[in-house]
N, CA, C and O of each residue as an XYZ file, in Angstrom:
520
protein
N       1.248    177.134   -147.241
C       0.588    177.659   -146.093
C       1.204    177.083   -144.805
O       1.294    177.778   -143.794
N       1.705    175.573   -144.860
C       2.237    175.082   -143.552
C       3.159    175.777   -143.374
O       3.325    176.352   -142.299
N       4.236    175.926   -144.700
C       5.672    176.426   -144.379
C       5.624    177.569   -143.979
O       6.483    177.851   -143.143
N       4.537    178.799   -144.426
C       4.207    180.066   -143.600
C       3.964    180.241   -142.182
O       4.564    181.128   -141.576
N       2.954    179.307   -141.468
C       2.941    179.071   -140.461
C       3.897    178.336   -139.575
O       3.830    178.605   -138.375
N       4.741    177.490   -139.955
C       5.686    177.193   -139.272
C       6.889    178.250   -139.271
O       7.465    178.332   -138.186
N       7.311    178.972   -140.172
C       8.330    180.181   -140.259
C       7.724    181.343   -139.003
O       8.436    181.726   -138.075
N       6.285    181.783   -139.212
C       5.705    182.442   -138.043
C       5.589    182.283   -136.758
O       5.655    183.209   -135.950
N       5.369    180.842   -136.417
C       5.229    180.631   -134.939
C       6.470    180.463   -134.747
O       6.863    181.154   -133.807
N       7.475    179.682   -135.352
C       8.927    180.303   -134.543
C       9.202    181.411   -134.629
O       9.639    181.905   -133.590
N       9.117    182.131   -135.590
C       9.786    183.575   -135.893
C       9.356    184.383   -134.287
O      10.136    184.874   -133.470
N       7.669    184.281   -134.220
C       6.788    184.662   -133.185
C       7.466    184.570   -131.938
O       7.884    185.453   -131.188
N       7.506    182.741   -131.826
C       8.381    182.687   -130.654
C       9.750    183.236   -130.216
O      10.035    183.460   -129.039
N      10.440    183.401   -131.092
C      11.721    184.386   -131.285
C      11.992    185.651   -130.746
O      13.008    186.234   -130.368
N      10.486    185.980   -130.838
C      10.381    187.624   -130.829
C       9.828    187.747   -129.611
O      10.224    188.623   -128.842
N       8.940    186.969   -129.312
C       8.281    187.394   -127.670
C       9.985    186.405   -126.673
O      10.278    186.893   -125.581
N      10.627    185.501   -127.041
C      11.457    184.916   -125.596
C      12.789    185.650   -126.364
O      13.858    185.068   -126.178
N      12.824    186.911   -127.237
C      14.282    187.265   -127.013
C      15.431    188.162   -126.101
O      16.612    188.361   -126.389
N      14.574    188.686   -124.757
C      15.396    188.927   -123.915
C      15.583    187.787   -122.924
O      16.607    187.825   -122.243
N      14.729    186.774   -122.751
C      15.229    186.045   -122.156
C      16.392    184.586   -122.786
O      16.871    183.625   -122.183
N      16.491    185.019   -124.175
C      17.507    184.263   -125.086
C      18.925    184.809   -124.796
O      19.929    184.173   -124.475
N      18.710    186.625   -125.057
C      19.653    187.373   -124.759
C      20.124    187.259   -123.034
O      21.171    187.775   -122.644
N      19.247    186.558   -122.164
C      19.939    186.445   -121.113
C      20.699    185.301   -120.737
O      21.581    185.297   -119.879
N      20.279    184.231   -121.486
C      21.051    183.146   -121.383
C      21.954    183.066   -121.932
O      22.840    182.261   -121.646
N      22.007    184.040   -123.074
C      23.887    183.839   -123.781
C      24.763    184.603   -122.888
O      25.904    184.240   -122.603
N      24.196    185.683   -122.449
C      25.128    187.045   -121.624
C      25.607    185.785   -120.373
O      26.782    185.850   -120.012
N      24.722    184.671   -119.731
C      24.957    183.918   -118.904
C      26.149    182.983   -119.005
O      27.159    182.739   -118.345
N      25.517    182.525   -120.253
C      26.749    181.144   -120.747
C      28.376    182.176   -120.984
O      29.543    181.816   -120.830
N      27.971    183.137   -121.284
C      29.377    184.071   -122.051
C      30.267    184.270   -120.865
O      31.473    184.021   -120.868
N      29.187    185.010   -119.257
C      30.357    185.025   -118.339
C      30.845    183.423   -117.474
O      31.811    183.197   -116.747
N      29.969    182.721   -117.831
C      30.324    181.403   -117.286
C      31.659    181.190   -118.034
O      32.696    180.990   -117.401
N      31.637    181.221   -118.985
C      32.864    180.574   -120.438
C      34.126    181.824   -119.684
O      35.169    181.261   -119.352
N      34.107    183.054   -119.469
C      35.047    183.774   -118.990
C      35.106    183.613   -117.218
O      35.707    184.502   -116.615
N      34.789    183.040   -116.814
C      34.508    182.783   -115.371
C      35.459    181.360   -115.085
O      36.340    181.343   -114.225
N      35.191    180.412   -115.781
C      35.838    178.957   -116.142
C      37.040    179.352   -116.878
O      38.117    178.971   -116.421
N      37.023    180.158   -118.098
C      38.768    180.404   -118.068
C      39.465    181.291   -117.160
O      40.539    181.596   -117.677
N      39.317    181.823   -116.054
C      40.130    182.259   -115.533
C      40.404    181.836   -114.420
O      41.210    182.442   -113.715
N      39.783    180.678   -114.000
C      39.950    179.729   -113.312
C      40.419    178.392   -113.707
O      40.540    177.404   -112.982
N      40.694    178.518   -115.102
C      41.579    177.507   -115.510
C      43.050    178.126   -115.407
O      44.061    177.424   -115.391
N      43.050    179.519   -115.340
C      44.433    180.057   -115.754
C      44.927    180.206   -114.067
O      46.028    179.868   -113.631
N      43.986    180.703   -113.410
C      44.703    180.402   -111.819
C      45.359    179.364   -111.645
O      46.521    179.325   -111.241
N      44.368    178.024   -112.062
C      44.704    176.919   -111.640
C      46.059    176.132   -112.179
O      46.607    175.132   -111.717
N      46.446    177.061   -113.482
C      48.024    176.389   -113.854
C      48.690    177.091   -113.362
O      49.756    176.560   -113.052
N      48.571    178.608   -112.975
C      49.777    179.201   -112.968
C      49.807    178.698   -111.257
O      50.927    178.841   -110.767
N      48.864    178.197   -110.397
C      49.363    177.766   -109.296
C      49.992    176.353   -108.976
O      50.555    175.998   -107.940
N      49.690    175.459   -110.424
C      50.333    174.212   -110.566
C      51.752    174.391   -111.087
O      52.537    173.447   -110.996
N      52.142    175.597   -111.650
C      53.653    176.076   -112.164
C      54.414    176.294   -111.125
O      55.600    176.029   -110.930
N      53.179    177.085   -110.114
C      54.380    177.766   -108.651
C      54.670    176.392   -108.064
O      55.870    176.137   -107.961
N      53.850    175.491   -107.673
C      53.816    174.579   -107.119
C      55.240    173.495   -107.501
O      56.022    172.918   -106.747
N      55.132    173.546   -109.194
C      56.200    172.453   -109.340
C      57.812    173.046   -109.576
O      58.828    172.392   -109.810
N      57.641    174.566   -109.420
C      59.023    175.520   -108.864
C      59.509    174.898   -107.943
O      60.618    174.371   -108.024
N      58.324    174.823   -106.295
C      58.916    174.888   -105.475
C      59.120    173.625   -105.216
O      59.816    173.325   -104.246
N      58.588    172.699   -105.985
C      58.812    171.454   -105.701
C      60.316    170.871   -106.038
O      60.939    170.050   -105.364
N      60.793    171.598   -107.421
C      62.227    171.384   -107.848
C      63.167    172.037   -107.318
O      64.357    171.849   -107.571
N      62.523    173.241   -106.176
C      63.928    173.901   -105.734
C      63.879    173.357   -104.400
O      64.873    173.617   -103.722
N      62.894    172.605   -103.797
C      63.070    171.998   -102.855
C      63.965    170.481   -102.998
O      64.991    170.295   -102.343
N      63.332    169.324   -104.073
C      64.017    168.595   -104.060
C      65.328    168.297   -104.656
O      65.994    167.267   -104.557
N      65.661    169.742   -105.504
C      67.321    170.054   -105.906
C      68.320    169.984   -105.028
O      69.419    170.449   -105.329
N      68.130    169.483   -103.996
C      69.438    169.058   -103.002
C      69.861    167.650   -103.242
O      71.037    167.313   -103.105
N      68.911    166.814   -103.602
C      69.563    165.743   -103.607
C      69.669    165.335   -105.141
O      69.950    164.217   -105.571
N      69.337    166.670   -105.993
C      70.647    165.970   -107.362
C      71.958    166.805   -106.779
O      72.860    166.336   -107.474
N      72.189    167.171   -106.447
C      73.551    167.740   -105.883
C      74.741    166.816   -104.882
O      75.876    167.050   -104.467
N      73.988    165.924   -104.800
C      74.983    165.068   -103.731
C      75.785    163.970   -104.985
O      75.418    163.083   -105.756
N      76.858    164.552   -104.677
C      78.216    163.405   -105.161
C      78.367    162.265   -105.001
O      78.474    161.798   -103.867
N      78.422    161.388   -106.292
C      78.290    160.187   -105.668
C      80.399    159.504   -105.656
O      81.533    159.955   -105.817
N      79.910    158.616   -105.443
C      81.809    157.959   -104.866
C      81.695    156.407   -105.234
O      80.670    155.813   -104.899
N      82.716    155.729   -105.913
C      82.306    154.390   -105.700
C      82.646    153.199   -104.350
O      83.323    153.614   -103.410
N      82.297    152.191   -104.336
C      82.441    151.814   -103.429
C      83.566    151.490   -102.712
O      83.673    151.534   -101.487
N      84.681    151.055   -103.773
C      85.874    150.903   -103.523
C      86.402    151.859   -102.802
O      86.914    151.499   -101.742
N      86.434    153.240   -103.129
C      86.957    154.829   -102.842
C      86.629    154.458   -101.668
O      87.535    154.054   -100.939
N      84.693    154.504   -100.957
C      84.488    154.469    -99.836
C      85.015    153.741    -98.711
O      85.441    154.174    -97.641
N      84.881    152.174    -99.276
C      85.973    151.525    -98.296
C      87.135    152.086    -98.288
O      87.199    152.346    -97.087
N      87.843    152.365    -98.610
C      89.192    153.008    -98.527
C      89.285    154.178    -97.665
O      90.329    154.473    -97.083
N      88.259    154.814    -97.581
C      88.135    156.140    -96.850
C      87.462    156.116    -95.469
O      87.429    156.952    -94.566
N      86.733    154.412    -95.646
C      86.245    153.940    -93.638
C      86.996    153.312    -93.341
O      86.844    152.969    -92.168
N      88.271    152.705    -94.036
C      89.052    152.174    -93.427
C      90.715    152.940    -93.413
O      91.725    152.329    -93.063
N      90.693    154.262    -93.835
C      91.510    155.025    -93.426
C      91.121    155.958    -92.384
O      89.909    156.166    -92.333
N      92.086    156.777    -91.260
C      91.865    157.632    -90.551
C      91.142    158.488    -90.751
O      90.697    158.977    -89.712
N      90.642    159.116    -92.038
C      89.535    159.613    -92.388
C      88.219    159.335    -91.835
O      87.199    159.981    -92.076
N      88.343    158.098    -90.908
C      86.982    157.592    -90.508
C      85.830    158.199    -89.912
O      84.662    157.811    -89.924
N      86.396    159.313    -89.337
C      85.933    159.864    -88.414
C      85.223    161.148    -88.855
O      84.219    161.570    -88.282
N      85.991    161.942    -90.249
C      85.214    162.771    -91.033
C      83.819    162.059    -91.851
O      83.077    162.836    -92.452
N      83.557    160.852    -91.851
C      82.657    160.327    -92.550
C      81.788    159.999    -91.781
O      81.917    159.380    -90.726
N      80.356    160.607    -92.523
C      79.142    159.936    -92.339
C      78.325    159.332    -93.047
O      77.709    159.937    -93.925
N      78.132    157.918    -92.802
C      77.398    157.327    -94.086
C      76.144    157.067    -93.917
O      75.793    156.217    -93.099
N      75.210    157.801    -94.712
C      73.429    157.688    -93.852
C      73.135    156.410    -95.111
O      73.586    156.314    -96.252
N      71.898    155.255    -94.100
C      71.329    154.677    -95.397
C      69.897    155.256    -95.721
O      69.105    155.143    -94.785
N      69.469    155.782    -96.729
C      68.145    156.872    -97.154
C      67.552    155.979    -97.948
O      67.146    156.469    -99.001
N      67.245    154.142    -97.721
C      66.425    153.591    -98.551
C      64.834    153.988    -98.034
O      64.601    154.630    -97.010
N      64.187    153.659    -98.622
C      62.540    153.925    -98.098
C      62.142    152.594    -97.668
O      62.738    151.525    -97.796
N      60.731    152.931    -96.996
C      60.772    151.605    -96.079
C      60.303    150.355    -97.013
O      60.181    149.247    -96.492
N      60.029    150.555    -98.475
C      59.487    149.513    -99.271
C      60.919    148.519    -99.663
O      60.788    147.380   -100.111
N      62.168    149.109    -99.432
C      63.431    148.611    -99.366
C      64.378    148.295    -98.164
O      65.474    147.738    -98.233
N      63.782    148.728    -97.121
C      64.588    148.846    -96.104
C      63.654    148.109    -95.179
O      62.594    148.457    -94.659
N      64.638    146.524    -95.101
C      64.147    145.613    -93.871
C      64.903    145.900    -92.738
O      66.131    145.808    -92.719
N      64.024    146.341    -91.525
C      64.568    146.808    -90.150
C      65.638    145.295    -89.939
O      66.785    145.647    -89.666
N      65.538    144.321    -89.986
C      66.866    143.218    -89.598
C      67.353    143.323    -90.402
O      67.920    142.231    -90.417
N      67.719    143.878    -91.368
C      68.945    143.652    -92.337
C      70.164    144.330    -91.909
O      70.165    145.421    -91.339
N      71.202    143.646    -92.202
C      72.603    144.125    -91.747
C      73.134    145.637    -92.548
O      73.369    145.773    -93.748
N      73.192    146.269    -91.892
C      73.870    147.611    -92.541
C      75.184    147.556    -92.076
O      75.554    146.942    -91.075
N      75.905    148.241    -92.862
C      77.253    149.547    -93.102
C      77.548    149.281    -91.807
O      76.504    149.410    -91.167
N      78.583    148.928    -90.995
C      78.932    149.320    -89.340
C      79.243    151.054    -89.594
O      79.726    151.672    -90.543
N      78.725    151.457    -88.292
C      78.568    153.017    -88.740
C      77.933    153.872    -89.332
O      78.089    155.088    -89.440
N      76.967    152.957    -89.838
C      76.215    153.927    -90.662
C      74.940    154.278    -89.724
O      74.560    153.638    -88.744
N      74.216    155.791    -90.427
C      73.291    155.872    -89.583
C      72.083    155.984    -90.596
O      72.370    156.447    -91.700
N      70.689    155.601    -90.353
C      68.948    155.961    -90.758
C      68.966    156.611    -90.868
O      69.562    157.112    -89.915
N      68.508    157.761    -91.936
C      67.868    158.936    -92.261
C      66.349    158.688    -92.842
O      66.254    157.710    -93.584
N      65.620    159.146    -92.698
C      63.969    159.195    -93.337
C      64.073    159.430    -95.252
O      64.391    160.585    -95.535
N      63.927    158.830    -96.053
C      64.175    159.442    -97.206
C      63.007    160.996    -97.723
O      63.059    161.974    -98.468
N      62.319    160.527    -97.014
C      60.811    162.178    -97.403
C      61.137    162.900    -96.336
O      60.102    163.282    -95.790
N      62.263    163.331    -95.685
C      62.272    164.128    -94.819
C      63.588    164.202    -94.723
O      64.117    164.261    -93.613
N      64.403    164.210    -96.011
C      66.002    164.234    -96.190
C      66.332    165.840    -96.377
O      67.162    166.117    -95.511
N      66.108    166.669    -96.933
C      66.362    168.352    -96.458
C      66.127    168.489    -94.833
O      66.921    169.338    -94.426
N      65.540    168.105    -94.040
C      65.563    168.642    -93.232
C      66.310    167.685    -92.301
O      66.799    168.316    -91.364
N      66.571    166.325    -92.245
C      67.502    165.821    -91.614
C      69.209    165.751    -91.713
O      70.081    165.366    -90.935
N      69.215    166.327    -93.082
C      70.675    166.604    -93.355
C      70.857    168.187    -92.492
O      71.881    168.481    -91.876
N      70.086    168.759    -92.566
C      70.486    170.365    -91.705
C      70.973    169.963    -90.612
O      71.910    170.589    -90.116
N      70.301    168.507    -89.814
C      70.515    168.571    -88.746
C      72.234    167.895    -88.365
O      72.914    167.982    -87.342
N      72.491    167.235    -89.682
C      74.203    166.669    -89.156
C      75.133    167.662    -89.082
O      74.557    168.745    -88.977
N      76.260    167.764    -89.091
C      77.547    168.196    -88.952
C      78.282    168.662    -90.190
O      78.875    167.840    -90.888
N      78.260    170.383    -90.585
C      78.780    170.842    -92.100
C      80.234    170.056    -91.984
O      80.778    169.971    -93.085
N      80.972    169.471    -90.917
C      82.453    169.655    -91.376
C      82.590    168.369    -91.273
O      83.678    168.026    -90.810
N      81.826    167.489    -91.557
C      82.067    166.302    -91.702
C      81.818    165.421    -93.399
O      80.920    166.097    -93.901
N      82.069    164.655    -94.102
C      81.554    164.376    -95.642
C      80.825    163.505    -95.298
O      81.150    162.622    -94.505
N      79.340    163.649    -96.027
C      78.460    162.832    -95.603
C      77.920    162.145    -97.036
O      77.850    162.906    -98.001
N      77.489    160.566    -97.242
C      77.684    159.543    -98.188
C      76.360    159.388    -97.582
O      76.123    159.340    -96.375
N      75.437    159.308    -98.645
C      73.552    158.653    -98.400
C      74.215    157.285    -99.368
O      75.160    157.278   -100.157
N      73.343    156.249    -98.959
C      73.432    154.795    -99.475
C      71.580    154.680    -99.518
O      70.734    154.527    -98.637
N      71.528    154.826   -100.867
C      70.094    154.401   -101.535
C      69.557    152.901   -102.316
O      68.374    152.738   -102.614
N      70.606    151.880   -102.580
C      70.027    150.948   -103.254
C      70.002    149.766   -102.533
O      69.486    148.758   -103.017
């Protein structure tokens, strides 16, 4: 008799709250499709993002490096004058009294695309990073 009555009053309850059961799944269902497609925005704008991040900072795997020897050889030949040697350490490396390069000039390292536009195409230009 208990187990009858307990099968009934839920069953009961079942039957009188099932549109409002049926409204909470229809709820949770567009939440669950609402949250994935805002998970899928959210990578495909973290994909664009790290595009433009590699085609922006792809300039400076492109710069040639030279050893040092070569370089001296090339500031202390007439060549001197085609050369520019920037130092692009960051400021966690770069003590303002420390002796640099004679000739050399500061560049910003987080703002190296746009300070290289600003030198001279016909000149060879050498960044010094370590």
């Amino acid at each position: 008799m208990g187990g009858c009555l307990y099968i009934l009053a839920y069953g009961g309850l079942g039957y009188l709250f099932r549109d409002f059961v049926a409204k909470i799944t229809q709820g949770l269902q567009s939440a669950g499709r609402t949250v994935a497609e805002f998970i899928l925005v959210a990578l495909v704008v973290y994909l664009v993002y790290r595009i433009v991040q590699y085609r922006r900072h792809k300039l400076t795997g492109m710069v040639p490096r030279i050893d040092v020897q070569e370089l001296a050889k090339r500031i202390a030949s007439a060549e001197q004058k085609d050369i520019i040697l920037a130092d692009v350490r960051s400021h966690g490396y770069y003590d303002a009294g420390a002796a640099r390069i004679a000739g050399s000039i500061r560049l910003e390292p987080n703002q190296l695309a746009d300070e290289l536009k600003l030198l001279p195409k016909d000149k060879d230009i050498y960044l010094y990073c370590t």
